[in-house]
C-alpha positions as CSV (number, residue, x, y, z in Angstrom):
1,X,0.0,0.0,0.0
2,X,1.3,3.4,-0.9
3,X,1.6,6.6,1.2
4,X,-0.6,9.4,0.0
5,X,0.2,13.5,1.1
6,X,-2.5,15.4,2.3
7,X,-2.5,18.7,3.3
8,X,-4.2,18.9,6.6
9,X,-5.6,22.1,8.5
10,X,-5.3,22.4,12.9
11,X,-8.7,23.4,13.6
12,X,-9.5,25.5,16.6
13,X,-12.6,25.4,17.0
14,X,-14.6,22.2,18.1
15,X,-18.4,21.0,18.9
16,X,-21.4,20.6,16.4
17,X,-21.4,23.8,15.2
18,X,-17.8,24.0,14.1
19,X,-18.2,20.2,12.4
20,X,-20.7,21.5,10.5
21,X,-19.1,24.6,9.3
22,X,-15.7,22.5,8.7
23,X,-18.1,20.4,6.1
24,X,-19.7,23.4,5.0
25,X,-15.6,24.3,3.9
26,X,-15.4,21.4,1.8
27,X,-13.5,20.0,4.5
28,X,-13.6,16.9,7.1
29,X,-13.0,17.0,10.7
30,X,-10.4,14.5,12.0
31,X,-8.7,13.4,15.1
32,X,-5.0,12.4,15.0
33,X,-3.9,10.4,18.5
34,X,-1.0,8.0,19.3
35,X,2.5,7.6,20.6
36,X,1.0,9.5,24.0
37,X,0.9,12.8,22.3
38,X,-1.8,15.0,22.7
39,X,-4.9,14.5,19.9
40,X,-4.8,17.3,17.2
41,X,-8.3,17.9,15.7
42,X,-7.9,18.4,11.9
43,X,-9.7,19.8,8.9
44,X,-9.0,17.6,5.9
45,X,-9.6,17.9,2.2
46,X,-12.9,16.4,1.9
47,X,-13.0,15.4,-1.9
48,X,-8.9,14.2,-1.4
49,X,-9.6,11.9,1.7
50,X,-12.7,10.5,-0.1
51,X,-10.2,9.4,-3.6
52,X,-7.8,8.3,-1.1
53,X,-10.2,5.4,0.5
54,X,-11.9,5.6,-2.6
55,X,-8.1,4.1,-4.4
56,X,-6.2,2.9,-1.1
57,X,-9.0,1.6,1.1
58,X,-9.9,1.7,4.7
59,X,-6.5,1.3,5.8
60,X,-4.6,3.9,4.0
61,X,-1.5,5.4,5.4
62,X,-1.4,8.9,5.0
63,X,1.5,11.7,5.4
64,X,-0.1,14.8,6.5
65,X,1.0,18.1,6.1
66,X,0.1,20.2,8.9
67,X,1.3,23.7,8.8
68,X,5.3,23.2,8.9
69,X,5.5,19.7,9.6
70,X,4.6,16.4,8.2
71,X,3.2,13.0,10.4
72,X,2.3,9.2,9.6
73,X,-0.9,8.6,10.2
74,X,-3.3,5.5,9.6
75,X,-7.0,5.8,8.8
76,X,-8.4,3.9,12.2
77,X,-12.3,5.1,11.8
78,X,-14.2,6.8,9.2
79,X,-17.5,7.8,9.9
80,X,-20.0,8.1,7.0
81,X,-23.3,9.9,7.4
82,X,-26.1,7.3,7.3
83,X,-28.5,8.3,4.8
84,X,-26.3,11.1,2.6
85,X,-23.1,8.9,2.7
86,X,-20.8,11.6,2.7
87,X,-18.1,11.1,5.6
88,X,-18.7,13.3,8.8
89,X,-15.3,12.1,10.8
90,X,-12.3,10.3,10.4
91,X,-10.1,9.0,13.5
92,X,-6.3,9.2,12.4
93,X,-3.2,6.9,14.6
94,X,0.0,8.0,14.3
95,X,2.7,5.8,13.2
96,X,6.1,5.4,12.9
97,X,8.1,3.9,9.7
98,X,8.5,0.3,11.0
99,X,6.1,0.5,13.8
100,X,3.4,-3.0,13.4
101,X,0.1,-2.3,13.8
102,X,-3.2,-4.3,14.0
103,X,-5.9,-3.7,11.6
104,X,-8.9,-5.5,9.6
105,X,-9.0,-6.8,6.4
106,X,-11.8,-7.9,4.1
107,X,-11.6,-11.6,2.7
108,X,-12.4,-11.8,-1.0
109,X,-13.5,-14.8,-1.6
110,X,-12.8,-16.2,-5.8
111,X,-14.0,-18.2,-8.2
112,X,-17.3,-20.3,-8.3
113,X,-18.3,-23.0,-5.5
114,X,-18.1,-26.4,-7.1
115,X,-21.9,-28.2,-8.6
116,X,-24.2,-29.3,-6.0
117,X,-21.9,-26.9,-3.4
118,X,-23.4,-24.2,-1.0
119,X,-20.9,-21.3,0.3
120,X,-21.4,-19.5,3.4
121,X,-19.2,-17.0,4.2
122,X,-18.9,-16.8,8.3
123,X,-16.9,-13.8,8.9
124,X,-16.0,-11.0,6.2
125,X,-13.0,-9.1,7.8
126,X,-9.8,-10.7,9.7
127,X,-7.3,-8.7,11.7
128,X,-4.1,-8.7,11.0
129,X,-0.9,-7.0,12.5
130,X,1.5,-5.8,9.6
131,X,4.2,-3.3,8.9
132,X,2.0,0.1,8.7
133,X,3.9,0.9,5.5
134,X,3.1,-2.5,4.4
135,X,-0.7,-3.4,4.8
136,X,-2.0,-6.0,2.2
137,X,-5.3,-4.4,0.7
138,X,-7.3,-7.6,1.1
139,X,-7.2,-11.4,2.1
140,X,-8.4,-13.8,-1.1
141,X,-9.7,-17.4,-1.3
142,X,-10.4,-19.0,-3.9
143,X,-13.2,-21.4,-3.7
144,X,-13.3,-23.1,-6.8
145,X,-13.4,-27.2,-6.8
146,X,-13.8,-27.1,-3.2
147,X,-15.9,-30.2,-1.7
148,X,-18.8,-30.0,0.3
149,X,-18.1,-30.5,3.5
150,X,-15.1,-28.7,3.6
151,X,-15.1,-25.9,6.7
152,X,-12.0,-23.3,5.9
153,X,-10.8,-21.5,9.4
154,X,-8.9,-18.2,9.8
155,X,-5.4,-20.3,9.7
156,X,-6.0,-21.5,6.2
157,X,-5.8,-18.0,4.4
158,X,-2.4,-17.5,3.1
159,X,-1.1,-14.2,4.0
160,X,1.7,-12.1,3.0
161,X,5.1,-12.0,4.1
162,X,5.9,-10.3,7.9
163,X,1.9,-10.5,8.1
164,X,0.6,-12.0,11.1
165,X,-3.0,-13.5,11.8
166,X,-4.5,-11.6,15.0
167,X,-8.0,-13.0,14.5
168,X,-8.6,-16.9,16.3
169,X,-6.8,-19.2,14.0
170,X,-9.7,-21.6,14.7
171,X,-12.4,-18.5,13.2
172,X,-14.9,-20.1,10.9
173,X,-14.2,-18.6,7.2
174,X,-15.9,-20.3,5.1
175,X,-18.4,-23.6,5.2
176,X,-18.9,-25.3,1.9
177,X,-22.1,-27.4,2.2
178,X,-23.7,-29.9,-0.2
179,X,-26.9,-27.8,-2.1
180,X,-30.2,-28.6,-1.1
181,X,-32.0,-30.6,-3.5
182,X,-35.1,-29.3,-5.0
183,X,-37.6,-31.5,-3.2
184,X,-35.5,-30.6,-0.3
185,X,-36.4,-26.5,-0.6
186,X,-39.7,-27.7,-1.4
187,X,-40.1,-29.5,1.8
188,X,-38.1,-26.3,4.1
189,X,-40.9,-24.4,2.4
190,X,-44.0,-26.7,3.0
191,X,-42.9,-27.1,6.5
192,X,-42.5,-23.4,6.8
193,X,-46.1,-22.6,5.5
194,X,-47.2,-25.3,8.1
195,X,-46.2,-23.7,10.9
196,X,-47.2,-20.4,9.9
């Protein structure tokens, strides 16, 4: 994963109000914490962050340019309005070049389940702890010829290099079950209706 620069603002002013006027700017307020230094509220660039996540993802490491100085920061939490989906708050962690941290990735799952197979995906996300210059995007698995019957747990993905699985090894992934016939869905149904 690449670093991205973004020029960041210190913002002095803080409550609903000011959120809403940071917005208002074209801008998005942020936190920046970490390393036991003291949290620095931020005005980013609202249509640059959004590319950013939009290109790099929920993890994306970030140098940010704020006033004279630069920092290492990793997107932690972005906070998306509900119904307008623009994003109302981000939560930055600083970092240092080398420093490991611990974050989530979603598992891709390719390819098509093999005939007569059912996929159920358990869990979407894993955590992971990586270099924070060196975060993997995404976790795949590729399904395809799999027999039913087969359950796939967090220690089967294959990760990375100097990536290390956080999540329980022993997570349910994946179960690949044998299809339900058609008279089978017909019966689910017909039992359904009868207890209705």
């Amino acid at each position: 994963m690449s670093e991205v620069r973004l020029a960041a603002e210190q913002r002095t002013e803080f409550g609903k109000g000011a959120a809403r006027r940071t917005r208002r700017a074209g801008k998005i307020p942020a936190v920046l914490y970490g390393h036991g230094s003291d949290p620095k509220h931020l005005a980013l660039p609202a249509l640059e962050f959004a590319r950013v996540i939009r290109e790099n993802g929920s993890n994306a490491v970030l140098t940010l340019a704020i006033d004279s100085e630069t920092e290492l920061a990793l997107t932690k939490t972005v906070t998306t309005h509900p119904i307008k989906n623009y994003i109302e708050h981000v939560d930055l962690l600083l970092v240092r070049r080398g420093e490991k941290v611990t974050v989530d990735l979603p598992i891709v799952l390719l390819g098509e389940g093999a005939p007569g197979t059912l996929i159920t995906q358990d869990i979407t996300s894993v955590s992971i702890e990586a270099d924070a210059l060196n975060i993997p995007e995404q976790v795949e698995f590729t399904v395809s010829g799999i027999e039913a019957g087969t359950q796939i747990h967090a220690s089967d993905l294959v990760l990375p290099e100097g990536v290390t699985l956080v999540t329980d090894p022993d997570a349910l992934v994946v179960a690949i079950n044998a299809a339900p016939t058609a008279e089978e869905s017909d019966e689910a149904a017909e039992a359904t209706t009868e207890e209705s």
